[in-house]
Backbone atoms as SQL, in Angstrom:
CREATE TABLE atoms (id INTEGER PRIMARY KEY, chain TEXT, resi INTEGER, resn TEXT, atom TEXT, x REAL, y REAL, z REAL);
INSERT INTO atoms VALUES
  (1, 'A', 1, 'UNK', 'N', 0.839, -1.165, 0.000),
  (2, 'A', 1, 'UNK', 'CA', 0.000, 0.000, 0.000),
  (3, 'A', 1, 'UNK', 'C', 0.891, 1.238, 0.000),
  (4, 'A', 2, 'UNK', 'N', 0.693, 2.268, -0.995),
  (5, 'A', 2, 'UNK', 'CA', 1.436, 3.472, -0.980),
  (6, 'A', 2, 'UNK', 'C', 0.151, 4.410, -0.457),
  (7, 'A', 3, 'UNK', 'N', 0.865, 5.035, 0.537),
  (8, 'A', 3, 'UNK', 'CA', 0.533, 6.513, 0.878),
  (9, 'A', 3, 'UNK', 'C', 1.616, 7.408, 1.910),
  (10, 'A', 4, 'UNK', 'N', 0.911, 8.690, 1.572),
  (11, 'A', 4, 'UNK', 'CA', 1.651, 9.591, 2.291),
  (12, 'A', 4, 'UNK', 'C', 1.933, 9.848, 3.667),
  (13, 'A', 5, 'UNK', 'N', 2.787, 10.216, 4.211),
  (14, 'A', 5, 'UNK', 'CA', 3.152, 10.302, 5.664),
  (15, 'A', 5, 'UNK', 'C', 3.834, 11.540, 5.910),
  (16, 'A', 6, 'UNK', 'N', 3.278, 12.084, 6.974),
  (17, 'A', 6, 'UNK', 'CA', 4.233, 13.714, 7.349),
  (18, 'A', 6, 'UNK', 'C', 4.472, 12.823, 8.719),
  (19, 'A', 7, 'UNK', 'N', 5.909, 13.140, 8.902),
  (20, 'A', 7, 'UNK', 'CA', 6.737, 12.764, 10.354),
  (21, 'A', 7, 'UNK', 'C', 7.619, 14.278, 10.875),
  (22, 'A', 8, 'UNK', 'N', 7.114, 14.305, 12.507),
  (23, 'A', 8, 'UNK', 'CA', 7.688, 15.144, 12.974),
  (24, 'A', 8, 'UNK', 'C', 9.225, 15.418, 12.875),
  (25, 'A', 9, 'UNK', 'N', 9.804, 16.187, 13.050),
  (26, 'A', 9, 'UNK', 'CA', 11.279, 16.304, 12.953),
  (27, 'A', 9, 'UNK', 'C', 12.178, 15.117, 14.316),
  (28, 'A', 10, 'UNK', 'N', 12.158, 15.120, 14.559),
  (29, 'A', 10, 'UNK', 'CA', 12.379, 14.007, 16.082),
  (30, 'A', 10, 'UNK', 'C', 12.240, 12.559, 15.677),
  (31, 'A', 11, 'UNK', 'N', 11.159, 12.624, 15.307),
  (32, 'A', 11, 'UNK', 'CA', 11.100, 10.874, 14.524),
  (33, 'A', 11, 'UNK', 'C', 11.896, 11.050, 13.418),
  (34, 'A', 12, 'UNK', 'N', 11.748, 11.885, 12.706),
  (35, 'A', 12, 'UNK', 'CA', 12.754, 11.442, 10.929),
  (36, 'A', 12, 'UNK', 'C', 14.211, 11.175, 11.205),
  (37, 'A', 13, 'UNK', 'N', 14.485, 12.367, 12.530),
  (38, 'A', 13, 'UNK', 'CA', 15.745, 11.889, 12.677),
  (39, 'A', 13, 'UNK', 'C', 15.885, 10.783, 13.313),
  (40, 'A', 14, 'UNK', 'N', 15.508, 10.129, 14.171),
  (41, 'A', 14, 'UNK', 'CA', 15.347, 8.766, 14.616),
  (42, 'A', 14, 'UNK', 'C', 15.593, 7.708, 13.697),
  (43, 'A', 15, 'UNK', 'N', 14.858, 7.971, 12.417),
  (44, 'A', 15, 'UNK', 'CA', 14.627, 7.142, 11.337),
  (45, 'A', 15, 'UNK', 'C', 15.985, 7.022, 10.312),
  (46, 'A', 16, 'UNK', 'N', 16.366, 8.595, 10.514),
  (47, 'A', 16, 'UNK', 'CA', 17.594, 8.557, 9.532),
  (48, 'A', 16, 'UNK', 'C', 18.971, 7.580, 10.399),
  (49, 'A', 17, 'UNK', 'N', 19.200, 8.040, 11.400),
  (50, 'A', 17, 'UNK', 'CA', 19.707, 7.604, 12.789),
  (51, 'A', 17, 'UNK', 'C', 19.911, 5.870, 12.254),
  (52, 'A', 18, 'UNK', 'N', 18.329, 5.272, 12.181),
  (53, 'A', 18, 'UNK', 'CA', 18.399, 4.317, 12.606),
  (54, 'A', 18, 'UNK', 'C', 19.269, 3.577, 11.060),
  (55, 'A', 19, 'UNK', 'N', 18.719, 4.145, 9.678),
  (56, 'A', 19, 'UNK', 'CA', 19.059, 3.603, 8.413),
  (57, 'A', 19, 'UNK', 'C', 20.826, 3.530, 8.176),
  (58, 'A', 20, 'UNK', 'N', 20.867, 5.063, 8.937),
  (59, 'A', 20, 'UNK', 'CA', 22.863, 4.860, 9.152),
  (60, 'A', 20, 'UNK', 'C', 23.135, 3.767, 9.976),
  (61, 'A', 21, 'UNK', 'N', 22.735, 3.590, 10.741),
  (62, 'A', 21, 'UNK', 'CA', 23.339, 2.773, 11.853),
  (63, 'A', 21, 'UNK', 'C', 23.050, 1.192, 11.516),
  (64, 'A', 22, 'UNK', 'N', 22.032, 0.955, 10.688),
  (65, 'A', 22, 'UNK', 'CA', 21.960, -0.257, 10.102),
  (66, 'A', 22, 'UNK', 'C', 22.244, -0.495, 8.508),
  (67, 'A', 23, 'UNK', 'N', 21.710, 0.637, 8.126),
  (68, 'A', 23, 'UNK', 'CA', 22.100, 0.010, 6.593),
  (69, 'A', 23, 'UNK', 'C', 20.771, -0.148, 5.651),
  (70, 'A', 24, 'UNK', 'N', 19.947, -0.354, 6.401),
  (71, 'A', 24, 'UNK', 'CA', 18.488, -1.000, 5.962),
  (72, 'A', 24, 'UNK', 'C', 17.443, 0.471, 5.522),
  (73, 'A', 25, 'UNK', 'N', 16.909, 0.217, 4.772),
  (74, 'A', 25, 'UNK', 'CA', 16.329, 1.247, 3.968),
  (75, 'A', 25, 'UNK', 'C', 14.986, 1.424, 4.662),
  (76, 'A', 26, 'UNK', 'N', 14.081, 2.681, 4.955),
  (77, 'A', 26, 'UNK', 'CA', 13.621, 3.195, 5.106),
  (78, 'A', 26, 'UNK', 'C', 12.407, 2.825, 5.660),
  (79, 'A', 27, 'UNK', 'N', 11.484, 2.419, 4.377),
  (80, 'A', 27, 'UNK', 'CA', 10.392, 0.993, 4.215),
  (81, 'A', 27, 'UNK', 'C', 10.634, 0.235, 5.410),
  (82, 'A', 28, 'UNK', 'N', 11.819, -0.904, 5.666),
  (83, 'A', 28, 'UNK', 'CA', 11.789, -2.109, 6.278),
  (84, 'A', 28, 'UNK', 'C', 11.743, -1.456, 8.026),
  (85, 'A', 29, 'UNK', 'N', 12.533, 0.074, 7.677),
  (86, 'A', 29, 'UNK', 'CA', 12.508, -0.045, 9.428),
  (87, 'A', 29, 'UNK', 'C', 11.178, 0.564, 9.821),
  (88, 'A', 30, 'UNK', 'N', 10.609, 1.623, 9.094),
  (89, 'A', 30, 'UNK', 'CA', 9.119, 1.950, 9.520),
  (90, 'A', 30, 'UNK', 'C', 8.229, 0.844, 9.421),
  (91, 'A', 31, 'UNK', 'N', 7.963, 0.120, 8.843),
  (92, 'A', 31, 'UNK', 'CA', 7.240, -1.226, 8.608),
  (93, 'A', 31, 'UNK', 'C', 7.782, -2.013, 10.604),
  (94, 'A', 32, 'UNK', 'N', 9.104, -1.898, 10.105),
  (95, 'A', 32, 'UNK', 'CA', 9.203, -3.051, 11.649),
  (96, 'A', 32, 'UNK', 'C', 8.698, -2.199, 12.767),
  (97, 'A', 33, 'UNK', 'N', 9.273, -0.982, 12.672),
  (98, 'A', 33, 'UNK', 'CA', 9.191, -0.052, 13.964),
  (99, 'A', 33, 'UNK', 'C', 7.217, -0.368, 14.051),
  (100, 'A', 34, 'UNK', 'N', 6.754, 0.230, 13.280),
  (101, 'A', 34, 'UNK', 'CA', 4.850, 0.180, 13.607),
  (102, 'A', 34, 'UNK', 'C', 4.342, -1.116, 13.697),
  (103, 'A', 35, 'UNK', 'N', 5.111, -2.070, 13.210),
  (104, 'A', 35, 'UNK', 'CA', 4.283, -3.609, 13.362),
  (105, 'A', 35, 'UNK', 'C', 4.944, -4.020, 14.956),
  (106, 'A', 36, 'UNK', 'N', 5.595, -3.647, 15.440),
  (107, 'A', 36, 'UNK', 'CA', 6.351, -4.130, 16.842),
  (108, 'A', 36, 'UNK', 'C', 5.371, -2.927, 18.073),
  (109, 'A', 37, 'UNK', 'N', 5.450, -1.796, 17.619),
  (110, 'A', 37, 'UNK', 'CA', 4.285, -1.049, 18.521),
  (111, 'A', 37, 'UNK', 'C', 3.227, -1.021, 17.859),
  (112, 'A', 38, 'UNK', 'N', 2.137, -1.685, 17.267),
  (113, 'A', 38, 'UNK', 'CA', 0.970, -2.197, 17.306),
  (114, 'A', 38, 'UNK', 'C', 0.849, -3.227, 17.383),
  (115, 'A', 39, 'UNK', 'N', 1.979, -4.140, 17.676),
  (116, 'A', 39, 'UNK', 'CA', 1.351, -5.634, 17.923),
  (117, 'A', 39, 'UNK', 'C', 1.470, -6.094, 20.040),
  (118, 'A', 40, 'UNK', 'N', 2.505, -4.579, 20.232),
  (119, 'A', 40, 'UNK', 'CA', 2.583, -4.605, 21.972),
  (120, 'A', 40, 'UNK', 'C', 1.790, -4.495, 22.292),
  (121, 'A', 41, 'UNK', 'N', 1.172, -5.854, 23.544),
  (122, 'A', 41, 'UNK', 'CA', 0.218, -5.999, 23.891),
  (123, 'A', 41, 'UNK', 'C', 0.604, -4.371, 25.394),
  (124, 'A', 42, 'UNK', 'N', -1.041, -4.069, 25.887),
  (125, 'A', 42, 'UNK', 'CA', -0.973, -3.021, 26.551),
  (126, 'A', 42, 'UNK', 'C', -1.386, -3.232, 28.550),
  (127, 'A', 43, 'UNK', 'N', 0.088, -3.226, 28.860),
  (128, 'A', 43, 'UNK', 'CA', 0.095, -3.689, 30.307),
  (129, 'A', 43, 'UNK', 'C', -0.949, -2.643, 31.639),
  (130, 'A', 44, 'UNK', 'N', -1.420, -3.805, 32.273),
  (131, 'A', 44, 'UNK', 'CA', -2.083, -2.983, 33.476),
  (132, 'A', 44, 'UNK', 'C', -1.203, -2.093, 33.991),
  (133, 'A', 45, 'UNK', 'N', -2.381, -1.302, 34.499),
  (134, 'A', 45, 'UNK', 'CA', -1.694, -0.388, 35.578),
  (135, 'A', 45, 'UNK', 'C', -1.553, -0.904, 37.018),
  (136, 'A', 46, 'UNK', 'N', -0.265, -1.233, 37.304),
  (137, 'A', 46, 'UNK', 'CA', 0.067, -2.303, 38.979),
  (138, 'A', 46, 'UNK', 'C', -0.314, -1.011, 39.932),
  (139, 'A', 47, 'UNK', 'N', -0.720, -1.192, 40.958),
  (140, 'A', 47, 'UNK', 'CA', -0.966, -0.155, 42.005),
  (141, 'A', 47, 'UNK', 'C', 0.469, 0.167, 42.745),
  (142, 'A', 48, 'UNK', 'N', 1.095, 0.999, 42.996),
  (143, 'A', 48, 'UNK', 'CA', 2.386, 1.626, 43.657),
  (144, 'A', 48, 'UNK', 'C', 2.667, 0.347, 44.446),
  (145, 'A', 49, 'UNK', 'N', 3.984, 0.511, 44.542),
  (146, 'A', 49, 'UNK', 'CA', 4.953, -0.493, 45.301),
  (147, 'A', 49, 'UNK', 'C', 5.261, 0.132, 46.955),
  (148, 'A', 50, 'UNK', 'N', 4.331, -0.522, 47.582),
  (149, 'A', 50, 'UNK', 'CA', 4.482, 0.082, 49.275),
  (150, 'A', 50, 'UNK', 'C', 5.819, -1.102, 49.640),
  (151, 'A', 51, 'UNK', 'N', 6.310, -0.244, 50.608),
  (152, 'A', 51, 'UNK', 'CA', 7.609, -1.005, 51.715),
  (153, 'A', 51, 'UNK', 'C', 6.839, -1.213, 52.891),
  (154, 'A', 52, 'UNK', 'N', 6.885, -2.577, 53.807),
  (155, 'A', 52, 'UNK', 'CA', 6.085, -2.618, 55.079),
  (156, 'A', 52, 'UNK', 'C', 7.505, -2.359, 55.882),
  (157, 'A', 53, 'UNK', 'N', 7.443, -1.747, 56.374),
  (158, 'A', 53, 'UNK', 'CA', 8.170, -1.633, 57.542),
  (159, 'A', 53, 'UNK', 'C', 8.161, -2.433, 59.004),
  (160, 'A', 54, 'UNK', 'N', 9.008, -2.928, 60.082),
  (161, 'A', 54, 'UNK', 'CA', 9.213, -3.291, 60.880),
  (162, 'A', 54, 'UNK', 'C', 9.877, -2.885, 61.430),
  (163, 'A', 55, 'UNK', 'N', 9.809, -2.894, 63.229),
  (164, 'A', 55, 'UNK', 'CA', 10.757, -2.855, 63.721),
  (165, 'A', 55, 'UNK', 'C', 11.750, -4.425, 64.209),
  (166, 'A', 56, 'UNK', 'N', 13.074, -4.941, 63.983),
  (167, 'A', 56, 'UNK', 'CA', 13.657, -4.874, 64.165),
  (168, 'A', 56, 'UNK', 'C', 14.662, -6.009, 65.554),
  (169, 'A', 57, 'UNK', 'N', 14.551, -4.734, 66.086),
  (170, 'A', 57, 'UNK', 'CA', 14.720, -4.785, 67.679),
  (171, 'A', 57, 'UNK', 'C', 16.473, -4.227, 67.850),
  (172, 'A', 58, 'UNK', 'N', 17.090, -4.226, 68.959),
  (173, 'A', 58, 'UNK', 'CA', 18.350, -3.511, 69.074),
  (174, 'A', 58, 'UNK', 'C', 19.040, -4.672, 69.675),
  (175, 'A', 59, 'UNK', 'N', 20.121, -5.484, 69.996),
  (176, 'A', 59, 'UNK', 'CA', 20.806, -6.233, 70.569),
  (177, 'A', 59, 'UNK', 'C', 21.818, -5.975, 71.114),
  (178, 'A', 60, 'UNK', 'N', 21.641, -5.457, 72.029),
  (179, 'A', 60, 'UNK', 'CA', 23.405, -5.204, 73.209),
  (180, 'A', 60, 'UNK', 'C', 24.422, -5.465, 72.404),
  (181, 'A', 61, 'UNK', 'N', 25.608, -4.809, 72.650),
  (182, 'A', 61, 'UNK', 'CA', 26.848, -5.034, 72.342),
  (183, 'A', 61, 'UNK', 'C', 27.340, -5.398, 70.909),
  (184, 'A', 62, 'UNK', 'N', 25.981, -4.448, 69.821),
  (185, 'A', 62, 'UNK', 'CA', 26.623, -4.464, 68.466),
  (186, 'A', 62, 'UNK', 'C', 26.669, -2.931, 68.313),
  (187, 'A', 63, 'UNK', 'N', 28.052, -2.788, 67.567),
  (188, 'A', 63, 'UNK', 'CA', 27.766, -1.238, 67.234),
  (189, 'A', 63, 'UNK', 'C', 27.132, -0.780, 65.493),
  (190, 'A', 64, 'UNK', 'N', 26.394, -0.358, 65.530),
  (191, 'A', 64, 'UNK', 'CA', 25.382, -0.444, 64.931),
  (192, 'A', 64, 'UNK', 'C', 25.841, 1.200, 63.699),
  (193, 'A', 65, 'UNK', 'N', 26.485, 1.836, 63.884),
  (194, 'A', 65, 'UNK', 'CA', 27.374, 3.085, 63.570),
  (195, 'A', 65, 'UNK', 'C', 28.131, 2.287, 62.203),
  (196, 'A', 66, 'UNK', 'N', 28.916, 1.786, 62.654),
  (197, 'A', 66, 'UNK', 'CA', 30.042, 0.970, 61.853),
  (198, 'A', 66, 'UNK', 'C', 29.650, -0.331, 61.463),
  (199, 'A', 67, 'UNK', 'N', 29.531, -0.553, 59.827),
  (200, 'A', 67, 'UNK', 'CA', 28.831, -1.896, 58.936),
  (201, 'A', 67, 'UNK', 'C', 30.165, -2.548, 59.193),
  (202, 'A', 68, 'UNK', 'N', 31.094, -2.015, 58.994),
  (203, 'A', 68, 'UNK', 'CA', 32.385, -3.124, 59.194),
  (204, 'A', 68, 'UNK', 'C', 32.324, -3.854, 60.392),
  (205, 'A', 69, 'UNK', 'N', 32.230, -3.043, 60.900),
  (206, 'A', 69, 'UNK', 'CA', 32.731, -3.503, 62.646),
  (207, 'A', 69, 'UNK', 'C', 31.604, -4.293, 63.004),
  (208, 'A', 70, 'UNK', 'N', 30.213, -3.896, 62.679),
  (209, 'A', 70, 'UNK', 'CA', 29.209, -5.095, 62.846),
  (210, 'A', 70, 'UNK', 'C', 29.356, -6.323, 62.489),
  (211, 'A', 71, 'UNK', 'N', 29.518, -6.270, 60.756),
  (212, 'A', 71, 'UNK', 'CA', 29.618, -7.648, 60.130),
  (213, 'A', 71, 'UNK', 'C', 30.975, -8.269, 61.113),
  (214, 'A', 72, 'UNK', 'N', 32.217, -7.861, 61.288),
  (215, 'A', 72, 'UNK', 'CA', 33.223, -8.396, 62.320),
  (216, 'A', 72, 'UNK', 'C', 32.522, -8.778, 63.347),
  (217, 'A', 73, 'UNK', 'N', 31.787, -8.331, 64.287),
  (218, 'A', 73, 'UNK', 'CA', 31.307, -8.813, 65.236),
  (219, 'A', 73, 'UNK', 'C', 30.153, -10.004, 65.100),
  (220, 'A', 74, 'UNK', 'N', 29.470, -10.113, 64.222),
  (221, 'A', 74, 'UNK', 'CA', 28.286, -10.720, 63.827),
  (222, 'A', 74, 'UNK', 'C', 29.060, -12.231, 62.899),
  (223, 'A', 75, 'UNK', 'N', 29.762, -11.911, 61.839),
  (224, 'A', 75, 'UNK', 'CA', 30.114, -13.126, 61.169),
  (225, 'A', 75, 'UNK', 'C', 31.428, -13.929, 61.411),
  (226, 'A', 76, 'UNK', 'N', 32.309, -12.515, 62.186),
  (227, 'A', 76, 'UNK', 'CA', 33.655, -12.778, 62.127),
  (228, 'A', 76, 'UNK', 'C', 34.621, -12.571, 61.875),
  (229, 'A', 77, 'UNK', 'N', 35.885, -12.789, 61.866),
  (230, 'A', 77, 'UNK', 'CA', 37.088, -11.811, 61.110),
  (231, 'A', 77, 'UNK', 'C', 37.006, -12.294, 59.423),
  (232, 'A', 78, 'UNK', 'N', 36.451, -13.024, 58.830),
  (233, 'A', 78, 'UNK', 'CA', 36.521, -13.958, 57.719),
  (234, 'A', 78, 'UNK', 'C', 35.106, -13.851, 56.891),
  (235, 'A', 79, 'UNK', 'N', 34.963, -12.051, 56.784),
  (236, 'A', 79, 'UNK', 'CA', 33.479, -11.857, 56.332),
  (237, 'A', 79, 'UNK', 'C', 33.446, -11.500, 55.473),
  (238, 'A', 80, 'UNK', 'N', 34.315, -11.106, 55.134),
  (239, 'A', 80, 'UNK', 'CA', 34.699, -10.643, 53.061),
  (240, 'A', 80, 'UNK', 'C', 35.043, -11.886, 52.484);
């Protein structure tokens, strides 16, 4: 099917972009480019990603300041 097409400046260059960078003429990449976004199927909208929070708790005699010095105290001298 021939017909006409006006493309914004942003896409043509995209298009030119893409024909340098591959080689492939004009036709094959607009053809692929619109058959690949009209054949993407169209994903729900997931509801926001909440964090639950907890507490925890504190345990005597870790220092809690210093990740080094914890993991040393917690795993050992042999924690790396």
């Amino acid at each position: 099917m021939r017909t006409t097409l006006t493309l914004d400046e942003d896409i043509a260059a995209k298009l030119r972009e893409e024909m340098q960078r591959t080689g492939r003429p004009l036709k094959q990449i607009v053809n692929e480019t619109l058959r690949e976004g009209l054949t993407r199927t169209r994903r729900k909208k997931l509801p926001p990603f909440r964090v639950r929070t907890r507490k925890l708790g504190h345990y005597p005699g870790l220092d809690y300041d210093n990740v080094g010095v914890l993991l040393e105290q917690v795993e050992g001298p042999f924690h790396k």
